[in-house]
C-alpha positions in Angstrom: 49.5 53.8 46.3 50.8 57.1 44.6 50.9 59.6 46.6 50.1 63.2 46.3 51.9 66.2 46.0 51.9 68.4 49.0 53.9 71.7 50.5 55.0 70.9 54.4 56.2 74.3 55.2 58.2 75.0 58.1 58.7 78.6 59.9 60.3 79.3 62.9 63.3 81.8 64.0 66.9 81.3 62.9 68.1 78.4 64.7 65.0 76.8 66.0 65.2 73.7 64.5 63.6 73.9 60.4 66.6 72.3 57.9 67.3 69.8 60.7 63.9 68.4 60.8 63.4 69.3 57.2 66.1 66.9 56.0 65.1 64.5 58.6 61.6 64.4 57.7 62.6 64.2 53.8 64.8 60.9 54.7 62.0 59.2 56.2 59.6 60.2 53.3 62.3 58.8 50.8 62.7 55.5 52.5 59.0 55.6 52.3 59.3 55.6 48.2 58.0 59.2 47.7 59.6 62.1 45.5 60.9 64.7 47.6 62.2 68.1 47.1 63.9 70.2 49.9 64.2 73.9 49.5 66.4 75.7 52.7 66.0 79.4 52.8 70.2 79.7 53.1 70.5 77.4 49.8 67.6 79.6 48.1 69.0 83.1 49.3 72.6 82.2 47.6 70.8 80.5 44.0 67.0 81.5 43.5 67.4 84.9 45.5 70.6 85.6 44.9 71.0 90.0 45.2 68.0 90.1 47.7 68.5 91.4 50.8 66.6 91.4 54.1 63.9 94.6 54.1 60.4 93.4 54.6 60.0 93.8 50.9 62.8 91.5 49.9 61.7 88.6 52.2 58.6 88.6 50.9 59.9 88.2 47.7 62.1 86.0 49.0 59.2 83.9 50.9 56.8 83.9 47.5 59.8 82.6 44.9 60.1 79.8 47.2 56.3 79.5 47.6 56.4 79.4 43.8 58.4 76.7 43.9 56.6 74.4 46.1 53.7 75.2 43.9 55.2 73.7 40.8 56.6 70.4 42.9 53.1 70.2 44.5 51.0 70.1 41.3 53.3 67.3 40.0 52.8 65.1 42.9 56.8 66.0 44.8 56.7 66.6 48.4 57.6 70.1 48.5 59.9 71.0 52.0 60.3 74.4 52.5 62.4 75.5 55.5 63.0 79.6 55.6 61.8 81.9 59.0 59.7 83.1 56.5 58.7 85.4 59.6 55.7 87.5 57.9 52.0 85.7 58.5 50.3 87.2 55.4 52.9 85.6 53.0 53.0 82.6 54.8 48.8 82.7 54.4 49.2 84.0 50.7 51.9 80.3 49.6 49.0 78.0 51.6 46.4 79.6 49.3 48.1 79.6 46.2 49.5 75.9 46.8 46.5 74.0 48.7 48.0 70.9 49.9 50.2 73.0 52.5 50.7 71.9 55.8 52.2 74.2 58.1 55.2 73.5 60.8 55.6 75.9 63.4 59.4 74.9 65.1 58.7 77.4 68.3 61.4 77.8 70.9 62.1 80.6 73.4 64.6 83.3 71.8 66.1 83.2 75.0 67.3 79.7 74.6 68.1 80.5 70.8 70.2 83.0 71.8 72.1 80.9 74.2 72.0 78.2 71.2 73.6 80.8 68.5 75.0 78.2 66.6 76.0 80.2 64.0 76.6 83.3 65.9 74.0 85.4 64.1 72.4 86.8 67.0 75.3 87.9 68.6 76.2 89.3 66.2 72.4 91.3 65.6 72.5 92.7 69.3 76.0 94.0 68.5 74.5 95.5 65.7 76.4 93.9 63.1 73.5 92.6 61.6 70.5 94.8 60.9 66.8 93.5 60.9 67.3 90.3 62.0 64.3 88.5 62.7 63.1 88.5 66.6 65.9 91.2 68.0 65.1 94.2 65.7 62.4 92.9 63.2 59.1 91.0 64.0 58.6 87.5 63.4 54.9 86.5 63.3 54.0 83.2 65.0 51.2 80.9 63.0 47.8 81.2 64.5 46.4 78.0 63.4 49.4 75.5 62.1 48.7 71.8 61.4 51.9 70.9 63.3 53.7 73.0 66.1 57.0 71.0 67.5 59.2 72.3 70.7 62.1 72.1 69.5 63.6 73.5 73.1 62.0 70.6 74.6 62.3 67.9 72.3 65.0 65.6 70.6 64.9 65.6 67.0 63.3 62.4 66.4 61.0 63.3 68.7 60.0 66.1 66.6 60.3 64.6 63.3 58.1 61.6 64.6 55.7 64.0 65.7 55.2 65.6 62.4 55.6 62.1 60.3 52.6 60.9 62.3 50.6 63.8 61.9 51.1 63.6 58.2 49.8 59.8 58.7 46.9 61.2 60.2 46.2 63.4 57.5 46.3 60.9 54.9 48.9 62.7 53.1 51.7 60.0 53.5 51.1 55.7 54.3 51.3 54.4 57.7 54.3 53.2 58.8 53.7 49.9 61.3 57.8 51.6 62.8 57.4 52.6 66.5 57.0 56.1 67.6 59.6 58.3 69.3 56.9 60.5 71.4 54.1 59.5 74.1 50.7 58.8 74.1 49.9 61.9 75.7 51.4 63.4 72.4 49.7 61.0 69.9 46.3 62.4 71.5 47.8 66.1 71.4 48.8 65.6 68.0 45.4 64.1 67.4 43.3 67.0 69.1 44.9 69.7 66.7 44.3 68.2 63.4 40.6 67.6 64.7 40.2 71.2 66.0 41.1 72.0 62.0 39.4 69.8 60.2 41.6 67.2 59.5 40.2 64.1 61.4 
């Protein structure tokens, strides 16, 4: 079988989950045999968008570069993984037009229990007001209306996640079927089922 070029996009506030599952769900298409590319919005900032800062203006530019990107790999049959907050809904709209095969992942979790998380300290650091503009304490992020894929990441492992999302892409024909078990229930096989058949997709 080859496979298909396609953009799996995931957006999501800063520590909600998106370069974990991104990586995770890359390993799993690699075992799998397909060409993968991952693009992290920290690794892009320091190389791609290096001099950019962070007003709206500058993420969008920011958010369409990487876009860009996934456009090239997408057209020549790569897996394009993009994982930035990418926090505005119009850009995000704008890359899934311009790409086609784009399949959006929404990593949602509470900002109270990202705040508590603060792995990297950021948003401790925003609500001292070291940091300005920092996406969900003093500038908006947007949530996707309609995304192929939305994953809990405050309520799920993981692999739960990333198994959610690898099936989903099953079901959308856009990778092979795997005959590997399933880390979720079937309550969430026939959630994850529902969704993609509200959009079209099955």
């Amino acid at each position: 079988m080859v496979s298909k070029g396609f953009t799996l996009w995931f957006t999501g506030l800063s520590g909600s989950g998106k370069s974990t599952l991104a990586h995770a769900v890359a390993e799993e298409l690699l075992e799998r045999g397909m060409k993968v590319e991952v693009l992290d919005g920290d690794v892009v900032r320091t190389n791609l968008s290096q001099g950019l800062g962070f007003s709206k203006e500058d993420r969008d530019t920011n958010i369409r570069r990487i876009g860009f990107v996934c456009h090239l790999l997408t057209r020549n049959d790569v897996v394009a993984i993009a994982a930035a907050i990418s926090p505005y809904r119009e850009i995000r709209d704008e890359n899934r037009k311009l790409i086609g095969r784009f399949v959006e992942v929404y990593c949602r979790c509470p900002l109270d229990t990202l705040r508590a998380r603060d792995v990297k300290g950021l948003y401790a650091k925003a609500r001292a007001g070291e940091i300005k503009g920092f996406t969900g304490v003093d500038d908006p992020y947007e949530e996707p209306l309609n995304p192929e894929i939305v994953v809990e990441t405050d309520r799920e492992s993981a692999a739960e996640s990333a198994a959610k999302i690898i099936r989903s892409l099953e079901l959308m024909g856009l990778i092979p079927a795997s005959q590997a078990g399933d880390d979720y229930s079937e309550g969430e096989e026939e959630k994850i089922k529902e969704r993609l058949k509200a959009l079209g997709y099955i």
